[in-house]
TINUPA-320234 format. One record per residue (C-alpha): x, y, z; chain; residue in three letters; residue number from 1. Coordinates in nm, 3 decimals. Layout:
N
<<X; Y; Z>; 'A'; 'Ala'; NUM>,
...
This chain:
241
<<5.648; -6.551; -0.676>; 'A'; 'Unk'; 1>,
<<5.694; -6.290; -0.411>; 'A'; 'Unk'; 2>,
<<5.707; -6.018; -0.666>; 'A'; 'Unk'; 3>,
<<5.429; -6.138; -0.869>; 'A'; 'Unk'; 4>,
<<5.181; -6.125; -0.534>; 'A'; 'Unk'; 5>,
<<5.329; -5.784; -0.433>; 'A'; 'Unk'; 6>,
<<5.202; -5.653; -0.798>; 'A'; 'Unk'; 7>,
<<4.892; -5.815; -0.770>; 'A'; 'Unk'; 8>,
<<4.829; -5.661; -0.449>; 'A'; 'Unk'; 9>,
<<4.968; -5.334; -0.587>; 'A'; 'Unk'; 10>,
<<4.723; -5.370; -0.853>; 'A'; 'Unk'; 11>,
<<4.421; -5.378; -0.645>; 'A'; 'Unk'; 12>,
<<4.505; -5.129; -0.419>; 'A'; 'Unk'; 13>,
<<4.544; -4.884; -0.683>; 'A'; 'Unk'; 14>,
<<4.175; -4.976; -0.872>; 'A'; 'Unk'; 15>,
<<4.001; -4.947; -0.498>; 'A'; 'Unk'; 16>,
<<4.168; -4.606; -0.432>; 'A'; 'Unk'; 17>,
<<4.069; -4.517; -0.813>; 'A'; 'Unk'; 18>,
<<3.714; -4.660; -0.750>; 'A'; 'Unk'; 19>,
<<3.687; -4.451; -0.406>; 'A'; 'Unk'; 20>,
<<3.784; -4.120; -0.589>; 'A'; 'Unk'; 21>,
<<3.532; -4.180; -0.869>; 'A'; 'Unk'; 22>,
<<3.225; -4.249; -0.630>; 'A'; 'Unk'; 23>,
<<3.337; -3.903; -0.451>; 'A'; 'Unk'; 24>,
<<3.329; -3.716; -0.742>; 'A'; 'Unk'; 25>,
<<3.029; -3.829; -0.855>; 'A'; 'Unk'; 26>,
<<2.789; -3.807; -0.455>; 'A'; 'Unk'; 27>,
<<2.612; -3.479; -0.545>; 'A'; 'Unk'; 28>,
<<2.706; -3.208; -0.298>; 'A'; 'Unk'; 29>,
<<2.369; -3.184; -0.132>; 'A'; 'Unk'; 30>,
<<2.455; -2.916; 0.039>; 'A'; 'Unk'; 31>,
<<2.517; -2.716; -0.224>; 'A'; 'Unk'; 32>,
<<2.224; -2.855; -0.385>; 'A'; 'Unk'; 33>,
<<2.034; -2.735; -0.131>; 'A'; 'Unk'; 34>,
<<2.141; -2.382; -0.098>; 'A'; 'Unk'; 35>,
<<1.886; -2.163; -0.243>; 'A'; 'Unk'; 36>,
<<1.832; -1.768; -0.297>; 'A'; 'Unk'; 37>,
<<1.470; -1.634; -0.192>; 'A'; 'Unk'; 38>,
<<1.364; -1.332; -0.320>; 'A'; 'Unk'; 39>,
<<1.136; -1.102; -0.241>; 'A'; 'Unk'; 40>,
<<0.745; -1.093; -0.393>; 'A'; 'Unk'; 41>,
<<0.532; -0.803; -0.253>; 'A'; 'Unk'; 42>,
<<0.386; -0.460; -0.368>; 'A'; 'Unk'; 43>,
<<0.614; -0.171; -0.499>; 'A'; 'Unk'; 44>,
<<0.473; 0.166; -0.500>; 'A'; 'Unk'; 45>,
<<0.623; 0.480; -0.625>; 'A'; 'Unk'; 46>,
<<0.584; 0.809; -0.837>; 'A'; 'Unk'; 47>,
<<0.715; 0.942; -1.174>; 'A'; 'Unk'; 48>,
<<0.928; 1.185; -1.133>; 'A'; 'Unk'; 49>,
<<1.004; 1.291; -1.510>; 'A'; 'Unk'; 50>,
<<0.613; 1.514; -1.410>; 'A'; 'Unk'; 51>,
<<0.756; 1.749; -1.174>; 'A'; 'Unk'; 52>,
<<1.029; 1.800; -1.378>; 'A'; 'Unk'; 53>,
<<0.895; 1.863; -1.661>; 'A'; 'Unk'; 54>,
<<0.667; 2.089; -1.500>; 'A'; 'Unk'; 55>,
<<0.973; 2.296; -1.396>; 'A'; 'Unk'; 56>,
<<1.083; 2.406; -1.799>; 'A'; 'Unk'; 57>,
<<0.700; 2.392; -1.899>; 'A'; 'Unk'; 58>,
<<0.454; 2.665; -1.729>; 'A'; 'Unk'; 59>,
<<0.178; 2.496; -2.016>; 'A'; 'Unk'; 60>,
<<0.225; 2.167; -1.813>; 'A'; 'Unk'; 61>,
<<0.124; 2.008; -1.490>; 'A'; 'Unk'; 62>,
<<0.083; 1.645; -1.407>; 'A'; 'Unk'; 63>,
<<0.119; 1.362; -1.148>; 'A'; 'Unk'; 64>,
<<0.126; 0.994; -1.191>; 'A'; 'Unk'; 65>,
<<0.139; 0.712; -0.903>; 'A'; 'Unk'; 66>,
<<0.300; 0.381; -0.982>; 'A'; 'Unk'; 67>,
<<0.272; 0.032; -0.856>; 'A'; 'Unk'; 68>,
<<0.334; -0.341; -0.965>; 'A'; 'Unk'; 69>,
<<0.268; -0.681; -0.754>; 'A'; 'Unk'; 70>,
<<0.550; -0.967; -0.842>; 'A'; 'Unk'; 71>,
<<0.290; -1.282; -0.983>; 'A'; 'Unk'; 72>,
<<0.599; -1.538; -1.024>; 'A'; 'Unk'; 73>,
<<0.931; -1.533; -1.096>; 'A'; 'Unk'; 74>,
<<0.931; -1.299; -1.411>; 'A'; 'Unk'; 75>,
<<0.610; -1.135; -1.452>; 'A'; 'Unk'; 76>,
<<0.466; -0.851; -1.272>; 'A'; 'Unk'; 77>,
<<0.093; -0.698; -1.263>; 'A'; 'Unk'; 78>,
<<0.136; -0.273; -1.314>; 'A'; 'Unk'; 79>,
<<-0.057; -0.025; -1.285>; 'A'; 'Unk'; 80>,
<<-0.010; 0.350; -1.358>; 'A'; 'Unk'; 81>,
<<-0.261; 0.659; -1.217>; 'A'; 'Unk'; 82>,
<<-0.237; 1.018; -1.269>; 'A'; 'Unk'; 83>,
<<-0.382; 1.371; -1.373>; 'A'; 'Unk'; 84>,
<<-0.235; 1.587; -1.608>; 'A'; 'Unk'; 85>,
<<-0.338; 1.957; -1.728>; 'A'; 'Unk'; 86>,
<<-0.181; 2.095; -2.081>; 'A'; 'Unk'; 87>,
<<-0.233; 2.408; -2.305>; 'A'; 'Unk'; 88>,
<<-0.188; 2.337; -2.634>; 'A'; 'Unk'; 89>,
<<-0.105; 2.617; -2.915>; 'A'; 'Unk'; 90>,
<<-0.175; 2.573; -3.249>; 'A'; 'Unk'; 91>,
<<-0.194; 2.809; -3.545>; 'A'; 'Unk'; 92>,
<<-0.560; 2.941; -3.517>; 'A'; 'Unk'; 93>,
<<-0.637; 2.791; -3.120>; 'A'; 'Unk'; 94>,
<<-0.506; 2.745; -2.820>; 'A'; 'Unk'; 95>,
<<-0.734; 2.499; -2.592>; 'A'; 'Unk'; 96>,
<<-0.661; 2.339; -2.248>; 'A'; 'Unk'; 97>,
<<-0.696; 1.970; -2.162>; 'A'; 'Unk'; 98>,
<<-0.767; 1.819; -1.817>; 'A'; 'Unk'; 99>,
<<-0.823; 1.475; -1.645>; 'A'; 'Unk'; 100>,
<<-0.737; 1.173; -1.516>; 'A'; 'Unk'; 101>,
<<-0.620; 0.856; -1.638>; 'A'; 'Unk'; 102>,
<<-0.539; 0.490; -1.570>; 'A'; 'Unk'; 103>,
<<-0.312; 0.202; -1.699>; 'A'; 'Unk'; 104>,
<<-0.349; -0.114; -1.635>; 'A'; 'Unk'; 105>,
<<-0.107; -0.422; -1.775>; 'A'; 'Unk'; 106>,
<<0.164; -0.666; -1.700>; 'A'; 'Unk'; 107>,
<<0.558; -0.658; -1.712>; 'A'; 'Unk'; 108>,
<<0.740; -0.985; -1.842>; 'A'; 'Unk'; 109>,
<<1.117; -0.977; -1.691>; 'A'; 'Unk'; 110>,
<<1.370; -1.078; -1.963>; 'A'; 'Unk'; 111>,
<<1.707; -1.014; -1.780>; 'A'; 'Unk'; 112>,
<<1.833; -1.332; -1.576>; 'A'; 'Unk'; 113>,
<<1.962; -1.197; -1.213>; 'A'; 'Unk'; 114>,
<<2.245; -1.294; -1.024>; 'A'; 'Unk'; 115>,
<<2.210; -1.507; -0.737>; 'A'; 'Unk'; 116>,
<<2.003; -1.220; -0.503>; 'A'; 'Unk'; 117>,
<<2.001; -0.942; -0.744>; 'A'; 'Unk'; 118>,
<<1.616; -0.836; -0.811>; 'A'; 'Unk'; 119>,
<<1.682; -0.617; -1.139>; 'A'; 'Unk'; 120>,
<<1.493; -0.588; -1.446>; 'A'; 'Unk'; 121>,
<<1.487; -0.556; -1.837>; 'A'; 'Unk'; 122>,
<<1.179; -0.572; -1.872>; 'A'; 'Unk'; 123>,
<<0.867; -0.580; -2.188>; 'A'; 'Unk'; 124>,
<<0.499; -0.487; -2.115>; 'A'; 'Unk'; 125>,
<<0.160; -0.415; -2.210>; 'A'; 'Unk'; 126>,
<<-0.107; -0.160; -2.067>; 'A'; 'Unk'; 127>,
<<-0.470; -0.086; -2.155>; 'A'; 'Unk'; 128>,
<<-0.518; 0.316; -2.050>; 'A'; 'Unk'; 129>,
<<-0.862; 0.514; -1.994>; 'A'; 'Unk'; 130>,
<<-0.857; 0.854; -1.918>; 'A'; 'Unk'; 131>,
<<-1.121; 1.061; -1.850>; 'A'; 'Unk'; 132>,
<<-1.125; 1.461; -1.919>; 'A'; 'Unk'; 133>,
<<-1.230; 1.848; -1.993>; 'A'; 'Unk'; 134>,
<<-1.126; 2.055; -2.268>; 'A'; 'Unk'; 135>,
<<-1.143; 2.424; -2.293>; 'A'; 'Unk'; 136>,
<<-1.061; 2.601; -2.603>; 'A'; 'Unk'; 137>,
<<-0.929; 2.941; -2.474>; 'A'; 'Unk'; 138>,
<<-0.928; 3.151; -2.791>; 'A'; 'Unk'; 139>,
<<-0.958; 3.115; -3.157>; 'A'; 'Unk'; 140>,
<<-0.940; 3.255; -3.486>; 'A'; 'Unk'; 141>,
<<-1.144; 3.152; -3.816>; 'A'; 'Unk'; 142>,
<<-0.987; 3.029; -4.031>; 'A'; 'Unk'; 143>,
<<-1.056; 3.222; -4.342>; 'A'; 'Unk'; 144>,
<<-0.833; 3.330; -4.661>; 'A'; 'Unk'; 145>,
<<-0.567; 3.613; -4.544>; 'A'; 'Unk'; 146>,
<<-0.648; 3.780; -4.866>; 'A'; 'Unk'; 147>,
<<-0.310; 3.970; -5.035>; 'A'; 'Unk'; 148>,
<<-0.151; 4.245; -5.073>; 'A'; 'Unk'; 149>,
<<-0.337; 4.329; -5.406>; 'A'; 'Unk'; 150>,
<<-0.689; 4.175; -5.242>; 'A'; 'Unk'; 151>,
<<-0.692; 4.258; -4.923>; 'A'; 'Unk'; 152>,
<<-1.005; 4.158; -4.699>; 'A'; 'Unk'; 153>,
<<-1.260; 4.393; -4.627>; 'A'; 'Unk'; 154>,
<<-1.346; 4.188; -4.311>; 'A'; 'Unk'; 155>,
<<-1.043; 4.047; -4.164>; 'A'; 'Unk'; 156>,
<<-1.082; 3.759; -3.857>; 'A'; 'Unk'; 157>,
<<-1.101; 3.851; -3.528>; 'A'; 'Unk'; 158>,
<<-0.912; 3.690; -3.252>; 'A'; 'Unk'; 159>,
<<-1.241; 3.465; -3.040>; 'A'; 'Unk'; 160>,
<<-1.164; 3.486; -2.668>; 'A'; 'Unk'; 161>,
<<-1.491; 3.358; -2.530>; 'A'; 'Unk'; 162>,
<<-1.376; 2.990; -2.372>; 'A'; 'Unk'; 163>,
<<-1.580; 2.695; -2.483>; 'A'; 'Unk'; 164>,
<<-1.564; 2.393; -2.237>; 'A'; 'Unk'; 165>,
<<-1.634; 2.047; -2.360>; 'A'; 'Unk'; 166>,
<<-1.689; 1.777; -2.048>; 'A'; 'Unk'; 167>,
<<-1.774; 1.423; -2.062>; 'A'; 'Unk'; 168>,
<<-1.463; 1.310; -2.322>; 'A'; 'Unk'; 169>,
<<-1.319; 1.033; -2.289>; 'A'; 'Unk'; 170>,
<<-1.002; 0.825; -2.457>; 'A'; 'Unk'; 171>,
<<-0.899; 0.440; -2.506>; 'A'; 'Unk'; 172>,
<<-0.565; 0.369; -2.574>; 'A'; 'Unk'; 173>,
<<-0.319; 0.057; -2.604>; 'A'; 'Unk'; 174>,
<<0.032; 0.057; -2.557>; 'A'; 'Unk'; 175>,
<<0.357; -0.166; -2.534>; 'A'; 'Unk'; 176>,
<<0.650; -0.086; -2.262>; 'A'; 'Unk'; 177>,
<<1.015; -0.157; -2.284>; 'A'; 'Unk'; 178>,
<<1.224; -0.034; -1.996>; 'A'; 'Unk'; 179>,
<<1.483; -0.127; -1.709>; 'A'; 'Unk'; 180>,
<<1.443; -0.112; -1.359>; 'A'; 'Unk'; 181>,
<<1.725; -0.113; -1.117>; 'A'; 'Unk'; 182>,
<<1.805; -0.170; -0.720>; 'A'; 'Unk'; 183>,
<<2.021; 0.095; -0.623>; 'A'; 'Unk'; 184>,
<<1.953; 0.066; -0.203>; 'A'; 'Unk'; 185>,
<<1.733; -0.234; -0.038>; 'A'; 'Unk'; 186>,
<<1.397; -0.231; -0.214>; 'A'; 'Unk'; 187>,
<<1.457; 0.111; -0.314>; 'A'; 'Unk'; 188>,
<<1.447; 0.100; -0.733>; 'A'; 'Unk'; 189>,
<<1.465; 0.372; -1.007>; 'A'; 'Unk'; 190>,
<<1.339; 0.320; -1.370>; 'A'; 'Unk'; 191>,
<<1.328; 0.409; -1.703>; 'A'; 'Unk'; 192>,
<<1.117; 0.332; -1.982>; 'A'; 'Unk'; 193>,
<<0.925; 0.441; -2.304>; 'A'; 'Unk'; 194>,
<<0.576; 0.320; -2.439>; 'A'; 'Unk'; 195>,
<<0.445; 0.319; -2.807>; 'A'; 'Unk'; 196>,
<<0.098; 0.379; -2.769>; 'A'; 'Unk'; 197>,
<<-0.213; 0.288; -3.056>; 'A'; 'Unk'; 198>,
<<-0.498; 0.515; -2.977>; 'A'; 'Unk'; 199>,
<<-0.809; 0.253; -2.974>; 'A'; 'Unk'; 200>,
<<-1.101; 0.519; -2.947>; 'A'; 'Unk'; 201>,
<<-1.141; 0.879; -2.846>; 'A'; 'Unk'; 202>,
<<-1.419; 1.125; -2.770>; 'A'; 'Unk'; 203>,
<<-1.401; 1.408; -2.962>; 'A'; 'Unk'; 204>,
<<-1.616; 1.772; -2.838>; 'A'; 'Unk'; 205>,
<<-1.871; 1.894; -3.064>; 'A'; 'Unk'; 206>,
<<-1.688; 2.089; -3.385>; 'A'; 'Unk'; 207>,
<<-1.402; 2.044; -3.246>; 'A'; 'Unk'; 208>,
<<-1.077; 1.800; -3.212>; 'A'; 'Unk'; 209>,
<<-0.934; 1.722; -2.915>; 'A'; 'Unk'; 210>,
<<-0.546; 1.743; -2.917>; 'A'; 'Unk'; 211>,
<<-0.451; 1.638; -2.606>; 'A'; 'Unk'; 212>,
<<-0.549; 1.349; -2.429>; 'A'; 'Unk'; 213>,
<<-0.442; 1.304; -2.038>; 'A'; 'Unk'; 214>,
<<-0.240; 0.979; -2.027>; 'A'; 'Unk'; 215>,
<<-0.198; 0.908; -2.381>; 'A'; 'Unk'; 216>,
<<-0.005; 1.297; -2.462>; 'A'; 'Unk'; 217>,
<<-0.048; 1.485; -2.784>; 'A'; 'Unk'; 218>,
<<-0.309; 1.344; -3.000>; 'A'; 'Unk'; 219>,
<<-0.175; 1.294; -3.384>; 'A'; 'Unk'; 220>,
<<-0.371; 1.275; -3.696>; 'A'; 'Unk'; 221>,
<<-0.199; 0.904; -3.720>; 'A'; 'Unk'; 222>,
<<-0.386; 0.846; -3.364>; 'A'; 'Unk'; 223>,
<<-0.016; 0.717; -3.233>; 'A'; 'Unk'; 224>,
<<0.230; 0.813; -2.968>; 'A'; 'Unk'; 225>,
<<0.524; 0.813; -2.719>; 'A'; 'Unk'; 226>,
<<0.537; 0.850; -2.375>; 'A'; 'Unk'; 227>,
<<0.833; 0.804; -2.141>; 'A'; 'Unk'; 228>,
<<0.864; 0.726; -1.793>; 'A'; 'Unk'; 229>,
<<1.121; 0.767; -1.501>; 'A'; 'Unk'; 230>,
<<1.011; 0.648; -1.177>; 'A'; 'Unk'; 231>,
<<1.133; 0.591; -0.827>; 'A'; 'Unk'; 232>,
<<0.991; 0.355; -0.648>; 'A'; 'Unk'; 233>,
<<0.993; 0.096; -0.288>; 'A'; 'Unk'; 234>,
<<0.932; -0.248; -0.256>; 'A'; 'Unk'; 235>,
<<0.732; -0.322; 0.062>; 'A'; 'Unk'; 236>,
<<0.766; -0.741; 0.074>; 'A'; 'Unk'; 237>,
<<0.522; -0.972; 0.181>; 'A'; 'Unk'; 238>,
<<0.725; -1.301; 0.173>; 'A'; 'Unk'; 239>,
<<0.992; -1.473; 0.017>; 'A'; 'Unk'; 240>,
<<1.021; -1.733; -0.238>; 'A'; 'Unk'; 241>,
C-alpha cells in the first residue's frame, strides 16, 4: 500500500512539473516581443559624381546633377533628380552643341529586406524627366554626291561655319531605374544605378534634328536610351519609426 501511494504521488509530481515547463515555454517573451528597431525617415540629398568624372576624359562634356529622395514608408521613396549638362556632338557632315537643364521626378520601391538596423537598398523605380534646352549647330557640310574619280564635281561642298542657334526646345522622356544603394558611414550612402529611358516627345529646331537631349543623353533614331548613375549622398533624419 505504501508503495502504491508513493507512485501515485510520484506520478503527480512529475505531470505538475511537466505542466509547469509547458506553460513556460509557451508565455510569449514580451520582452522580446517588444523590442523593436526604428529607423530613420527624412530627406537625403546628394550629387552624381559619375559628371565630374566624366568630364575629366571628355573635353566635349560638362554636366551637374543634384539628387534627393524623402522615405514615404517602409519601402518606397519619392526621388528627384536636377541638373545641366552641355555636349558637342560630331557626326559625319555636323557638329552641333546642346545645352540645358533638366528634371526627374519618380519614386523608388525597396526590394531588399534589411537586417535588424541596416538601411540598405536594392531598389526599382520610375521617373518622368523634362528638360529644357539650346542647340547650336557649329559647322556643317551639305550633303551632296562626292562624285568619283572618273566624275569628279565641278562644285565640291564647302565646310558651313556660320553657327545656327535653335532656343525654345524642349524634351519628354520616361524611364525605369534599377540600382543599389548602400550605407557605408552613418547616413552617409553611395549608389549605383542604370535607367532605360522611352523618349515620350521632343522638340526638334527648324531643318534640323536634335541629337542630344540634356537629361535623356544621345538621342537615337529608335527614340530610346541608357543612362547611368553613381551618386553620393547624406541622410539628414527627421524622426524615427
Amino acid at each position: 500500500m505504501y508503495k502504491y501511494f508513493t507512485s501515485i504521488c510520484l506520478f503527480f509530481i512529475f505531470v505538475n512539473g511537466y505542466t509547469q515547463q509547458q506553460k513556460i515555454d509557451t508565455i510569449p517573451n514580451k520582452k522580446q516581443d517588444s523590442l523593436v528597431y526604428k529607423t530613420n525617415y527624412g530627406l537625403r540629398v546628394g550629387i552624381d559624381i559619375s559628371k565630374p568624372l566624366r568630364m575629366q576624359f571628355n573635353s566635349n562634356y560638362s554636366g551637374l546633377e543634384l539628387v534627393g529622395d524623402y522615405r514615404l514608408s517602409k519601402n518606397f521613396y519619392a526621388a528627384v533628380e536636377l541638373g545641366f549638362e552641355e555636349e558637342t556632338t560630331r557626326e559625319d557632315f555636323t557638329n552641333s552643341t546642346a545645352k540645358g537643364n533638366y528634371a526627374r521626378l519618380g519614386f523608388n520601391y525597396n526590394a531588399y529586406q534589411n537586417w535588424l538596423d541596416m538601411n540598405n537598398e536594392i531598389f526599382l523605380g520610375f521617373r518622368l524627366g523634362l528638360s529644357t534646352f539650346s542647340q547650336t549647330l557649329n559647322n556643317y557640310t551639305p550633303n551632296t554626291n562626292s562624285g568619283s574619280e572618273t566624275d569628279p564635281l565641278y562644285f565640291p561642298p564647302n565646310l558651313i561655319t556660320t553657327p545656327t542657334t535653335a532656343n525654345g526646345l524642349n524634351a519628354q522622356w520616361s524611364e525605369f531605374v534599377v540600382g543599389i544603394k548602400v550605407e557605408t558611414l552613418k547616413n552617409l550612402f553611395i549608389s549605383f544605378s542604370g535607367s532605360y529611358k522611352i523618349l515620350i516627345n521632343i522638340k526638334d529646331p527648324d531643318n534640323f534634328k536634335s541629337l542630344f537631349s540634356p537629361g535623356f543623353n544621345r538621342v537615337f533614331a529608335s527614340n530610346t536610351g541608357f543612362g547611368f548613375n553613381y551618386t553620393l549622398s547624406y541622410l539628414i533624419p527627421f524622426k524615427k519609426k
